[in-house]
MIGU-84369 format. One record per residue (C-alpha): residue number from 1; residue in three letters; x negated, y, z. Coordinates in nm, 4 decimals. Layout:
% MIGU-84369
+-----+------+----------+----------+----------+
!  nr ! rest !        x !        y !        z !
+-----+------+----------+----------+----------+
! NUM !  ALA !        X !        Y !        Z !
...
+-----+------+----------+----------+----------+
% end
This chain:
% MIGU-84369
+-----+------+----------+----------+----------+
!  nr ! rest !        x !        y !        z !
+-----+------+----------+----------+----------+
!   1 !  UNK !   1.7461 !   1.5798 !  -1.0050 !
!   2 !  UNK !   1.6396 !   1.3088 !  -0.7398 !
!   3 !  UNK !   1.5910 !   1.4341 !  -0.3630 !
!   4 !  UNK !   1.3843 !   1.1524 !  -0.1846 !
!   5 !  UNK !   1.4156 !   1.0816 !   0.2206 !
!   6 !  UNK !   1.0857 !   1.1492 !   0.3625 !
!   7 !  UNK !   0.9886 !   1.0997 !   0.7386 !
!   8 !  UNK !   0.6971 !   1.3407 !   0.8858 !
!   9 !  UNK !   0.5172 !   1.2735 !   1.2046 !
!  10 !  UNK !   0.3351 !   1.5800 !   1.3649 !
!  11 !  UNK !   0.1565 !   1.6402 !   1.6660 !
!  12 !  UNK !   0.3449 !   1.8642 !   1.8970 !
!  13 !  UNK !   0.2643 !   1.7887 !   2.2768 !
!  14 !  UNK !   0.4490 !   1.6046 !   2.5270 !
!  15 !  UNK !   0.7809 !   1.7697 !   2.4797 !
!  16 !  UNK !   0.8270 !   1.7866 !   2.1199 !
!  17 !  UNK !   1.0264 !   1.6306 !   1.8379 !
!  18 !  UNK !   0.7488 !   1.5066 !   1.5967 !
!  19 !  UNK !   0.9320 !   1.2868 !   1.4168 !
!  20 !  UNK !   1.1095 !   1.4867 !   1.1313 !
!  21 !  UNK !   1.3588 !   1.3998 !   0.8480 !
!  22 !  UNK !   1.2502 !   1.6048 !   0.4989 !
!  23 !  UNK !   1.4188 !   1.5911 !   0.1821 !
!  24 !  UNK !   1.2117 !   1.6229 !  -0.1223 !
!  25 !  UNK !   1.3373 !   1.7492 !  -0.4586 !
!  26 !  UNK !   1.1010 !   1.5654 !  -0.7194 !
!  27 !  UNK !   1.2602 !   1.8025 !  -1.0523 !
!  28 !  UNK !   1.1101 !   2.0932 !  -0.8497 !
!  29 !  UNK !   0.8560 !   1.9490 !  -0.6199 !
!  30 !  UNK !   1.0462 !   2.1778 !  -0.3471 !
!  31 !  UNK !   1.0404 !   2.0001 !   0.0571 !
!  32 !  UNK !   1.3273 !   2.1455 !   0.2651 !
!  33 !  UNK !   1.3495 !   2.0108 !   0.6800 !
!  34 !  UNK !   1.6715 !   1.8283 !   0.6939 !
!  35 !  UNK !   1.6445 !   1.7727 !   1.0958 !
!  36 !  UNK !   1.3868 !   1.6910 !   1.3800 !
!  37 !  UNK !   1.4713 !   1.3813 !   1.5960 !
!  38 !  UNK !   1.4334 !   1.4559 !   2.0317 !
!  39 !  UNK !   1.2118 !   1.2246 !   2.2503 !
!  40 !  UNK !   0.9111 !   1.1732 !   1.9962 !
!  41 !  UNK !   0.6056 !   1.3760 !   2.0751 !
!  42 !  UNK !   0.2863 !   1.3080 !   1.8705 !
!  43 !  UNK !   0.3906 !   1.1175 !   1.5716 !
!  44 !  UNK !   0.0289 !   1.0223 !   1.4116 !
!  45 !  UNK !   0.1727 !   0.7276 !   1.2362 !
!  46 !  UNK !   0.5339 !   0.6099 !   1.1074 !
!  47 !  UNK !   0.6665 !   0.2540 !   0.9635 !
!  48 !  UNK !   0.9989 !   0.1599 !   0.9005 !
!  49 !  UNK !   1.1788 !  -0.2030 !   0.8865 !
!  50 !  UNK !   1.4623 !  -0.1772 !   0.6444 !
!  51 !  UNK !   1.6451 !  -0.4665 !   0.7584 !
!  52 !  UNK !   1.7248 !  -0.3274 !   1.1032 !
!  53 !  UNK !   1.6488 !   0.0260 !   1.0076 !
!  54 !  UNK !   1.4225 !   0.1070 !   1.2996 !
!  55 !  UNK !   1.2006 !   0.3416 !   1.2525 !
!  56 !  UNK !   0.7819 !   0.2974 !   1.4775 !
!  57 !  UNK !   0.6334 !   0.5516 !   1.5859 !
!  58 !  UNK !   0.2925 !   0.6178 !   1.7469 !
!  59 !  UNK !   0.2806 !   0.8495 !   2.0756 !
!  60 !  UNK !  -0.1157 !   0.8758 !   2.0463 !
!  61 !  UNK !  -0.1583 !   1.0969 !   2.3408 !
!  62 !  UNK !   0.0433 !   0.8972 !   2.6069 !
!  63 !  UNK !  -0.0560 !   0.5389 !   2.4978 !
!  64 !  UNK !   0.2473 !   0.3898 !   2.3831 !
!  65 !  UNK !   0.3973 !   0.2989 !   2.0510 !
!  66 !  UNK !   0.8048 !   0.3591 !   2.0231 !
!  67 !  UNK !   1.1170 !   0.2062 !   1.8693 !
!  68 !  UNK !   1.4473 !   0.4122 !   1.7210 !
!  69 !  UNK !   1.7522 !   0.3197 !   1.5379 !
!  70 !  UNK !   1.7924 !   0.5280 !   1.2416 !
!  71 !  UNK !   2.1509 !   0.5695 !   1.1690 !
!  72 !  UNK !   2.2305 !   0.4830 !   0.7966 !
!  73 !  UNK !   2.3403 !   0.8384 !   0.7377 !
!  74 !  UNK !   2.0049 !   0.9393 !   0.8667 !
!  75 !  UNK !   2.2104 !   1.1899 !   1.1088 !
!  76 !  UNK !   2.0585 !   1.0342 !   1.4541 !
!  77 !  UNK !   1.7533 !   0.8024 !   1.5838 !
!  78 !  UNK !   1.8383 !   0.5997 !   1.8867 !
!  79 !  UNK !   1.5524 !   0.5262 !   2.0777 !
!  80 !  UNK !   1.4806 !   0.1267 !   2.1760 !
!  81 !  UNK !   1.2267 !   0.2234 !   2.4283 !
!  82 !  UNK !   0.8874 !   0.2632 !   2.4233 !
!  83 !  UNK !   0.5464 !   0.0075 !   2.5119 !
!  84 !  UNK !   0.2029 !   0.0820 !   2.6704 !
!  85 !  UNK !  -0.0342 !   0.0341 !   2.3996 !
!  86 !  UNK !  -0.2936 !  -0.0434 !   2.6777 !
!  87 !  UNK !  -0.5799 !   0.1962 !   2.5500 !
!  88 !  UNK !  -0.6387 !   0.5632 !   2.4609 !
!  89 !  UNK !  -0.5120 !   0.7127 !   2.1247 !
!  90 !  UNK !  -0.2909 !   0.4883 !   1.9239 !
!  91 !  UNK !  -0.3436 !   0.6067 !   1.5538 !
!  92 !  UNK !  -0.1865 !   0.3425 !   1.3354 !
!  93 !  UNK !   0.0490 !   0.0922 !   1.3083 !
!  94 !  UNK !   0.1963 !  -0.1436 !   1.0577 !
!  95 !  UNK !   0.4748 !  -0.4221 !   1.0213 !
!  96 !  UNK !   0.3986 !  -0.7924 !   0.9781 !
!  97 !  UNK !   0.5522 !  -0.8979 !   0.6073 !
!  98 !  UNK !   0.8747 !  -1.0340 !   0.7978 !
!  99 !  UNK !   0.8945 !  -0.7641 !   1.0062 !
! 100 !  UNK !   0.8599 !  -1.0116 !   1.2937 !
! 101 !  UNK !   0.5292 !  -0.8294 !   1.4753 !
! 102 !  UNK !   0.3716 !  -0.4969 !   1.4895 !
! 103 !  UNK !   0.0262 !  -0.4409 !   1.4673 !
! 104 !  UNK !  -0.1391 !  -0.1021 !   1.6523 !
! 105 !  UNK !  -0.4369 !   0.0426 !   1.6298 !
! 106 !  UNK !  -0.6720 !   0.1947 !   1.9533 !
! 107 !  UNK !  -0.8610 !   0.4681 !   1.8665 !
! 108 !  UNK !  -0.9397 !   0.4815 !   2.2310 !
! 109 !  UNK !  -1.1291 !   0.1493 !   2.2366 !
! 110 !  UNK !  -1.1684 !  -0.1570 !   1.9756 !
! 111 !  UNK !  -0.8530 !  -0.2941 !   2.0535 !
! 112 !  UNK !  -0.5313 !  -0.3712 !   1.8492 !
! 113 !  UNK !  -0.2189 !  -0.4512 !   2.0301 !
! 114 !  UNK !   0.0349 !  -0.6598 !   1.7892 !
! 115 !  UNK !   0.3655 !  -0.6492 !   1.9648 !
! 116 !  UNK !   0.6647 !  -0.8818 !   1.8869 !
! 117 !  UNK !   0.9522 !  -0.7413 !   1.8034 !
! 118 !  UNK !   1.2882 !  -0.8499 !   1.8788 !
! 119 !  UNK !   1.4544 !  -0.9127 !   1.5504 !
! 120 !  UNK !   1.8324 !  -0.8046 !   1.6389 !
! 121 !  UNK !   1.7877 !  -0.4890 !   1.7832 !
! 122 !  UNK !   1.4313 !  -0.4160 !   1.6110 !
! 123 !  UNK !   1.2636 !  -0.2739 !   1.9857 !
! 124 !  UNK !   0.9206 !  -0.3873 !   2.1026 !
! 125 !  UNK !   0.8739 !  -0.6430 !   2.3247 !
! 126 !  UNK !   0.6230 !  -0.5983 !   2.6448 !
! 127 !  UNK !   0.2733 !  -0.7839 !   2.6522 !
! 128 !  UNK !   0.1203 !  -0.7685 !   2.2903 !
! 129 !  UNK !  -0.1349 !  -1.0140 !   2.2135 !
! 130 !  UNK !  -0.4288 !  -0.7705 !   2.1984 !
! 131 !  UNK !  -0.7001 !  -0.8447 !   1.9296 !
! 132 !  UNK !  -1.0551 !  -0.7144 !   2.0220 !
! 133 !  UNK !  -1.4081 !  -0.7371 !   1.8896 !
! 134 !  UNK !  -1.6957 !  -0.9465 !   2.0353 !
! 135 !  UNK !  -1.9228 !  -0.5804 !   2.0862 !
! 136 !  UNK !  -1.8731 !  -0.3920 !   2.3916 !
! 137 !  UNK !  -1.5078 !  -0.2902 !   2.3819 !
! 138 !  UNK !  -1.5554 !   0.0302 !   2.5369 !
! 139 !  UNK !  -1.7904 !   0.1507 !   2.1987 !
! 140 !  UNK !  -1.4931 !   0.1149 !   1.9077 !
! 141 !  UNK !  -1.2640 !   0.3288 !   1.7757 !
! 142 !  UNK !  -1.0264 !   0.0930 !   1.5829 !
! 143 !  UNK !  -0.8307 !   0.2629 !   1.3558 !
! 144 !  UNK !  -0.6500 !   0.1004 !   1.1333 !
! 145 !  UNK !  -0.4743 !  -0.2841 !   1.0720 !
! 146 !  UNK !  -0.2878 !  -0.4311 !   0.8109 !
! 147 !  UNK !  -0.1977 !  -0.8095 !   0.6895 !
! 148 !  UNK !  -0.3290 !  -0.9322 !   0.3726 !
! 149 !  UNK !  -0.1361 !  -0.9259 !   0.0764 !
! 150 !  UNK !  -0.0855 !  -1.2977 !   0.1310 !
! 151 !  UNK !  -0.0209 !  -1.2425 !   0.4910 !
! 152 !  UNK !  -0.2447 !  -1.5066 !   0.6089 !
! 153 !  UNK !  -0.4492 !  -1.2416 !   0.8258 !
! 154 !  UNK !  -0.4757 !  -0.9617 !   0.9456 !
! 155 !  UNK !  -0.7632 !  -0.6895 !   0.8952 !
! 156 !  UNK !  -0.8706 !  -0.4311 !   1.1023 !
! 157 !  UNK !  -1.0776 !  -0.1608 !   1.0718 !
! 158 !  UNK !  -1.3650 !  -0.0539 !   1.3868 !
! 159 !  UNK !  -1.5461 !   0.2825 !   1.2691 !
! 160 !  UNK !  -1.7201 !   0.2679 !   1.6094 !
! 161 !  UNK !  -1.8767 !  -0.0697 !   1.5359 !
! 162 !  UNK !  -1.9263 !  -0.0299 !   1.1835 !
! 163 !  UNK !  -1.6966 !  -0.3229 !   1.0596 !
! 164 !  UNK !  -1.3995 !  -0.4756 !   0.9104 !
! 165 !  UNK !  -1.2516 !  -0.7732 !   1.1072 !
! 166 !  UNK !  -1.0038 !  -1.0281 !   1.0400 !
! 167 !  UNK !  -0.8315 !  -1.3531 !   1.1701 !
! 168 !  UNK !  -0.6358 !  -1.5809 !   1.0728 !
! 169 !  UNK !  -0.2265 !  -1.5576 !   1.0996 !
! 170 !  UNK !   0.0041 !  -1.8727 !   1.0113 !
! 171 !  UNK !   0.3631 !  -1.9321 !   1.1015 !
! 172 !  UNK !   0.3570 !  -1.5879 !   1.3171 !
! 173 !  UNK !   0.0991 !  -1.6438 !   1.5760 !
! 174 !  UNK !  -0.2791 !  -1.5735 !   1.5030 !
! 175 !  UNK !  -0.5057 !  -1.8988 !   1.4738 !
! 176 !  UNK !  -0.8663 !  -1.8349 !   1.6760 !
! 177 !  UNK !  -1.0128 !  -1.4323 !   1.7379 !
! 178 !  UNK !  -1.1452 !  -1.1747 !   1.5024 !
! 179 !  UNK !  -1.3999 !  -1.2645 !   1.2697 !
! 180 !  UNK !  -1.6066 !  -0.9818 !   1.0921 !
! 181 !  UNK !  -1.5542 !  -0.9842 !   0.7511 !
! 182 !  UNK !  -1.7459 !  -0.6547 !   0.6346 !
! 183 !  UNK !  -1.9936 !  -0.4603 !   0.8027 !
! 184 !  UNK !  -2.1174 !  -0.1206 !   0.6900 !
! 185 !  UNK !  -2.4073 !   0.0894 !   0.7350 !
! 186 !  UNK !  -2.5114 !   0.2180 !   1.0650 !
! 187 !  UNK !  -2.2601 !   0.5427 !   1.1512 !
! 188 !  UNK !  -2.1041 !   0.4930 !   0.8361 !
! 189 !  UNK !  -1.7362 !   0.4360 !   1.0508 !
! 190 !  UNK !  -1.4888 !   0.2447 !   0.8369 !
! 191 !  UNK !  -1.1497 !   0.3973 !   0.9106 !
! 192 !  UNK !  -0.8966 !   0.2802 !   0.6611 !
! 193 !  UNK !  -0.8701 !   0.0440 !   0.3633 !
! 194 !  UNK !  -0.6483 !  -0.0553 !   0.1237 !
! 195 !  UNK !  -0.5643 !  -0.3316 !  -0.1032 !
! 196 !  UNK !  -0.5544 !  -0.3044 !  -0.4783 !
! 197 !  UNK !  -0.2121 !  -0.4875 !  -0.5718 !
! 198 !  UNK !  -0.3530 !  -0.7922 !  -0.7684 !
! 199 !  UNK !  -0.4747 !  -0.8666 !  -0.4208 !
! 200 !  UNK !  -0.8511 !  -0.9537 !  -0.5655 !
! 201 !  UNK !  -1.0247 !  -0.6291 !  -0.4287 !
! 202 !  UNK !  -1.0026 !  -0.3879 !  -0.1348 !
! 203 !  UNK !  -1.1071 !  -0.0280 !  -0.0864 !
! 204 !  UNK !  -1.2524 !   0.1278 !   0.2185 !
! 205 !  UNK !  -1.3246 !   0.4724 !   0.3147 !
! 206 !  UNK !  -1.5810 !   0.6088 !   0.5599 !
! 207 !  UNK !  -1.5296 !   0.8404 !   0.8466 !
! 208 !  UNK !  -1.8625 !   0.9728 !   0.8914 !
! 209 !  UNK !  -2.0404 !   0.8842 !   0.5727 !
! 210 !  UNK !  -1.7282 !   0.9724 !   0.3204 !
! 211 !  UNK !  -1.7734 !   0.6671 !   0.0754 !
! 212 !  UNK !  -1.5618 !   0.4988 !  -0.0865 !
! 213 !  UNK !  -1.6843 !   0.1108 !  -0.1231 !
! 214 !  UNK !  -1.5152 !  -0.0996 !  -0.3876 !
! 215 !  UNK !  -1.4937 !  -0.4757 !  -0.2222 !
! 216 !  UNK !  -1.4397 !  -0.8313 !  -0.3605 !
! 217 !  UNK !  -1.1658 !  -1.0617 !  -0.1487 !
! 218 !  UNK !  -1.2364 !  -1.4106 !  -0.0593 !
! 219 !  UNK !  -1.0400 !  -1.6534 !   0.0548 !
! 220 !  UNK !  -1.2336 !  -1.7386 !   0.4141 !
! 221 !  UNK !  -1.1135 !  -1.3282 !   0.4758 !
! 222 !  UNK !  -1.4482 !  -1.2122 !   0.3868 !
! 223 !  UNK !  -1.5488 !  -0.9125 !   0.1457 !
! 224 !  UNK !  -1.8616 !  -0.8381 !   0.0170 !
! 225 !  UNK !  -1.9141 !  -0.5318 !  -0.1842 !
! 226 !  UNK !  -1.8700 !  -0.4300 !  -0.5591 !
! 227 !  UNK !  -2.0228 !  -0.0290 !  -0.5502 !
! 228 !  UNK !  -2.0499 !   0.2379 !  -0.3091 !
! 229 !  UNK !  -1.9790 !   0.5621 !  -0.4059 !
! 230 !  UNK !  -1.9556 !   0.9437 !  -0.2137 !
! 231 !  UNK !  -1.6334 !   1.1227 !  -0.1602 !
! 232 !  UNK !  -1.8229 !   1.4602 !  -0.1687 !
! 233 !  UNK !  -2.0013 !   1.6730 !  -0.4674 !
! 234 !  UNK !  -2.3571 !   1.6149 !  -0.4115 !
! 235 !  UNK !  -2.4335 !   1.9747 !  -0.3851 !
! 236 !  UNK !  -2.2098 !   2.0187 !  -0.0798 !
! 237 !  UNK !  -2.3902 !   2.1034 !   0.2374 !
! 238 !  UNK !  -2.1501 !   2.1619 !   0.5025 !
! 239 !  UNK !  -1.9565 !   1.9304 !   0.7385 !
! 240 !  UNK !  -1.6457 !   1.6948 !   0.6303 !
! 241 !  UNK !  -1.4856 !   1.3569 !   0.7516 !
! 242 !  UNK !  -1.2597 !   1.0996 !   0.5633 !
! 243 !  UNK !  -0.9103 !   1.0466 !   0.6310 !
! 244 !  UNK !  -0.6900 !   0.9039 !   0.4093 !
! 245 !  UNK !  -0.6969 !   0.6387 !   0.1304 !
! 246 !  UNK !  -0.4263 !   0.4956 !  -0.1046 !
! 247 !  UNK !  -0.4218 !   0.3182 !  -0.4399 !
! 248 !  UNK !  -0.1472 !   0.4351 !  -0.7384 !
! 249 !  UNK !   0.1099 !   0.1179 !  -0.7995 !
! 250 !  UNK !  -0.0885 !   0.0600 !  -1.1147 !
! 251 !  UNK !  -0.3886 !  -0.0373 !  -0.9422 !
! 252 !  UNK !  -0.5596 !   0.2172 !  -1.2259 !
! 253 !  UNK !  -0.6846 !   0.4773 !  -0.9263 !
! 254 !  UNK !  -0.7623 !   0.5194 !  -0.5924 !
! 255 !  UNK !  -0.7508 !   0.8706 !  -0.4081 !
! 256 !  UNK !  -0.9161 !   0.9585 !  -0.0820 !
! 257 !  UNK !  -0.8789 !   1.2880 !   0.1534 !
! 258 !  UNK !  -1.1812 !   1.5249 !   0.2943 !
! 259 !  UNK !  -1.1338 !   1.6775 !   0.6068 !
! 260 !  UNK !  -1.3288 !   2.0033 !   0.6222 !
! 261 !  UNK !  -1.4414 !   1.9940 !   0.2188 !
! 262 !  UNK !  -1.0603 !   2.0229 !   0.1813 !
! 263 !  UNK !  -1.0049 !   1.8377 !  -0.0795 !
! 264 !  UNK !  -0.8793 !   1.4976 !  -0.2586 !
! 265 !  UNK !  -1.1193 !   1.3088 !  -0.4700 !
! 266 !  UNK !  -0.9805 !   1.0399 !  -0.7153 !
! 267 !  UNK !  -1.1713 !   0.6917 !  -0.8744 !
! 268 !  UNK !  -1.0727 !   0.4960 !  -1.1492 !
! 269 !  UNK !  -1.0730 !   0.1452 !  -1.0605 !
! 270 !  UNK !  -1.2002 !  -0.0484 !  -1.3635 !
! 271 !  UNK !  -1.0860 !  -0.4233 !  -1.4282 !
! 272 !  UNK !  -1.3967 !  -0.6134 !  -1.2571 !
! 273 !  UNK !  -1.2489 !  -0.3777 !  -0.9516 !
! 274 !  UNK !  -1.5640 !  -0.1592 !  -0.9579 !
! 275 !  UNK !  -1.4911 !   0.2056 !  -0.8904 !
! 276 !  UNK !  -1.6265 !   0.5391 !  -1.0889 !
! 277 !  UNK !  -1.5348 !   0.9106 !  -0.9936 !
! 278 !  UNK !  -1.2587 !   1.0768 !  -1.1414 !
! 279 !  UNK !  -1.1616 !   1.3626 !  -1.0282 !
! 280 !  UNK !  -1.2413 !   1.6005 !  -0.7104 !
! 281 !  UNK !  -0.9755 !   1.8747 !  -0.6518 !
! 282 !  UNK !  -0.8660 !   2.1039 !  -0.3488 !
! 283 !  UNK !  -0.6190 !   2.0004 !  -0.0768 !
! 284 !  UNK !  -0.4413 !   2.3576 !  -0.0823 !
! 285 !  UNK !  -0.4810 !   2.3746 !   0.3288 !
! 286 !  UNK !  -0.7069 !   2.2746 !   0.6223 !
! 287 !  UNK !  -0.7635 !   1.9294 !   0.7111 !
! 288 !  UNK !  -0.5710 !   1.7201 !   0.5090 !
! 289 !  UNK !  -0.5350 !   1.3975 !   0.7761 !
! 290 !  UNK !  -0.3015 !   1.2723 !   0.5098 !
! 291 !  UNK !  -0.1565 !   1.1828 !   0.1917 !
! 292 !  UNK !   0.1512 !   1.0394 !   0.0330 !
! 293 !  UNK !   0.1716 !   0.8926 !  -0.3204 !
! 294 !  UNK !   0.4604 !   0.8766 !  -0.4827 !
! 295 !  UNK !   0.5238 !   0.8293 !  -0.8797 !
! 296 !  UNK !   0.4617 !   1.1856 !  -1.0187 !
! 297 !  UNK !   0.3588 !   1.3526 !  -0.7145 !
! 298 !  UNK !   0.1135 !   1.3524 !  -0.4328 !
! 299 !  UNK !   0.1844 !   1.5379 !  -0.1158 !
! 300 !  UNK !  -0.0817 !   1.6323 !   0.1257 !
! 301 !  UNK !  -0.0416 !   1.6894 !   0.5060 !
! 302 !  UNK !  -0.2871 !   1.9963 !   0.6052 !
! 303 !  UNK !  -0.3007 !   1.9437 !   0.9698 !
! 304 !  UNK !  -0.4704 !   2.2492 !   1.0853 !
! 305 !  UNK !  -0.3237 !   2.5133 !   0.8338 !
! 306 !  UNK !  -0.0106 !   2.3352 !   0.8990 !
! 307 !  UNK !   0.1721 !   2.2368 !   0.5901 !
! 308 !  UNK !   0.2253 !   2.0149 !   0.2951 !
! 309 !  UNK !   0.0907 !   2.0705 !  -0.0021 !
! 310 !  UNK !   0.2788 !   1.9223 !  -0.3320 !
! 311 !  UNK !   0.0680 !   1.8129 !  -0.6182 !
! 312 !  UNK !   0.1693 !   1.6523 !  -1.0066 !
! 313 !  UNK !   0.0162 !   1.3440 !  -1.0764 !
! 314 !  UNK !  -0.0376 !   1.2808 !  -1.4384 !
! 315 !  UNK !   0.0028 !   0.9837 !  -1.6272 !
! 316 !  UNK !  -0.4019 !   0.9037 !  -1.6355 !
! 317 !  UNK !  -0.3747 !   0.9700 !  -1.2457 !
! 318 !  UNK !  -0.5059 !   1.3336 !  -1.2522 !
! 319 !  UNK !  -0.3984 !   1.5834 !  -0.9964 !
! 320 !  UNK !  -0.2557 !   1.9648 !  -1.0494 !
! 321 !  UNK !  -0.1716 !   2.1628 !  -0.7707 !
! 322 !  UNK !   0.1928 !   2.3129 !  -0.8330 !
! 323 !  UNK !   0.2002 !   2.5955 !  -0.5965 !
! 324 !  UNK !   0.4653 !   2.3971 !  -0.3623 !
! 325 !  UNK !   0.3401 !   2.4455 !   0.0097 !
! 326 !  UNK !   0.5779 !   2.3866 !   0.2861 !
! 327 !  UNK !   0.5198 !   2.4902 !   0.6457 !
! 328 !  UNK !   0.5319 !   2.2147 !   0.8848 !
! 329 !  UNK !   0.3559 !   2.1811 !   1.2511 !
! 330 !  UNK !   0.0757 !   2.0115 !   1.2030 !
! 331 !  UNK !   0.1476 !   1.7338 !   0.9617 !
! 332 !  UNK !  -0.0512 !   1.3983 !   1.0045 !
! 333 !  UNK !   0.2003 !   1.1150 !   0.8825 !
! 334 !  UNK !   0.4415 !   1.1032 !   0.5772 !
! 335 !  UNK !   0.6709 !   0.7883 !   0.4543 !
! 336 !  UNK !   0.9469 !   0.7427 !   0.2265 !
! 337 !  UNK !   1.2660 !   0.5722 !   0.3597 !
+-----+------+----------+----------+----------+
% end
């Protein structure tokens, strides 16, 4: 039996503890709530630096991302303080390679705030360098950022101006402004990507059109695309967004979540990086705004019917549901520590 440290984020309103400590049993695929940490409301997005075990945290509906010590007995987080993210509805964040910045990403506008952080105590430092587009700021919704597997830049997602950007990072300060390096249809709305791990290809996932586009990496940042394909059965009429997206370890599949279709839909990813559907399967819940994949399981935050849903992966990648559901206040962030 192996029970794995898992930390939740949830929205709960100005006065609660989203920030959670779970415990999942992977013999039995059974979640239990170990505790709930004070002072962090509206956890949308988690990441964790090892090294100084602080644990970032979004507060998406006061503006500010947030610092805590995590005690090595996982007993207590110690909060470092808080920063003003300087725009409406942070939604993401993610750690520079030496865990030297932060990146954040404005839903509220097209901007992304990437913070230093101080490297003793792990807490934020004030006055991020903030990373916009060249389109009227006002008009984005960036949400989502992360450094390339090389860390030589870092990417962004706008799914209110229909693009990918990225620019340049060397020796921990970034080298001229954004640069677009994929755009997508009009209204499509980009909202996250991720990386395959030979670091060749990317995969991005629509908001508002729910496609999945295989993309080619180049070495100027650019990406230009493989294939295109939906996230939905074709014979589905009703209304659905994108969420999530994450690729296995294997680089053999890449899932994707469905808000309002309710489900998870799966691609194989075939050697030339090209994508072809694989499986479409229900969420178990309402709104699943996330997803985390582990080895042999997949666990899906259902943000509306308020749970997580626990799923088998198979060896070829394919999902079955295993009846686990654990009740949770509206789930939107998972990570293993």
């Amino acid at each position: 039996m192996t029970k794995l440290n898992l930390l939740s984020g949830s929205y709960t309103g100005p006065n609660g503890e989203g920030l959670k400590l779970l415990s999942f049993d992977t013999a039995t695929g059974t979640i239990e709530l170990v505790r709930s940490f004070p002072g962090t409301p509206d956890v949308s997005w988690i990441a964790f630096a090892l090294a100084t075990r602080t644990v970032y945290v979004t507060d998406e509906m006061a503006e500010k991302a947030g610092a805590f010590t995590l005690a090595a007995d996982n007993t207590t987080a110690t909060p470092l303080g808080y920063q003003s993210t300087g725009a409406k509805y942070p939604c993401y964040l993610r750690l520079s390679p030496k865990g030297t910045k932060l990146a954040v990403a404005n839903y509220g506008d097209d901007s992304t705030p990437v913070f230093s952080i101080d490297t003793t105590t792990g807490a934020l430092k004030p006055d991020p360098t903030v990373l916009r587009s060249a389109h009227a700021h006002d008009k984005g919704h960036a949400h989502w950022a992360q450094w390339s597997p090389e860390a030589d830049r870092l990417y962004t997602a706008d799914l209110g101006h229909d693009e990918v950007r990225s620019v340049r990072y060397e020796a921990g300060s970034f080298v001229g402004g954004p640069e677009t390096a994929f755009s997508t249809p009009k209204g499509a709305g980009p909202r996250h990507m991720a990386f395959h791990p030979n670091g060749k290809f990317a995969y991005l996932f629509t908001e508002y059109a729910e496609t999945v586009t295989a993309l080619a990496r180049h070495a100027d940042g650019t990406l230009t695309e493989l294939n295109t394909l939906p996230a939905l059965p074709a014979d589905f009429k009703g209304e659905s967004t994108g969420a999530h997206i994450q690729i296995n370890a294997a680089g053999t599949v890449v899932y994707v979540s469905n808000r309002g279709h309710n489900s998870i839909t799966s691609f194989a990813i075939a050697a030339d990086g090209t994508i072809s559907l694989k499986q479409n399967i229900a969420c178990g819940g309402n709104w699943p705004r996330f997803f985390l994949l582990l080895d042999q399981h997949l666990i899906v935050a259902n943000q509306e019917s308020e749970d997580l849903v626990v799923f088998n992966v198979a060896a070829d990648g394919t999902l079955t549901a295993t009846g686990k559901v654990f009740k949770l206040q509206k789930p939107v962030a998972l990570l293993q520590i």
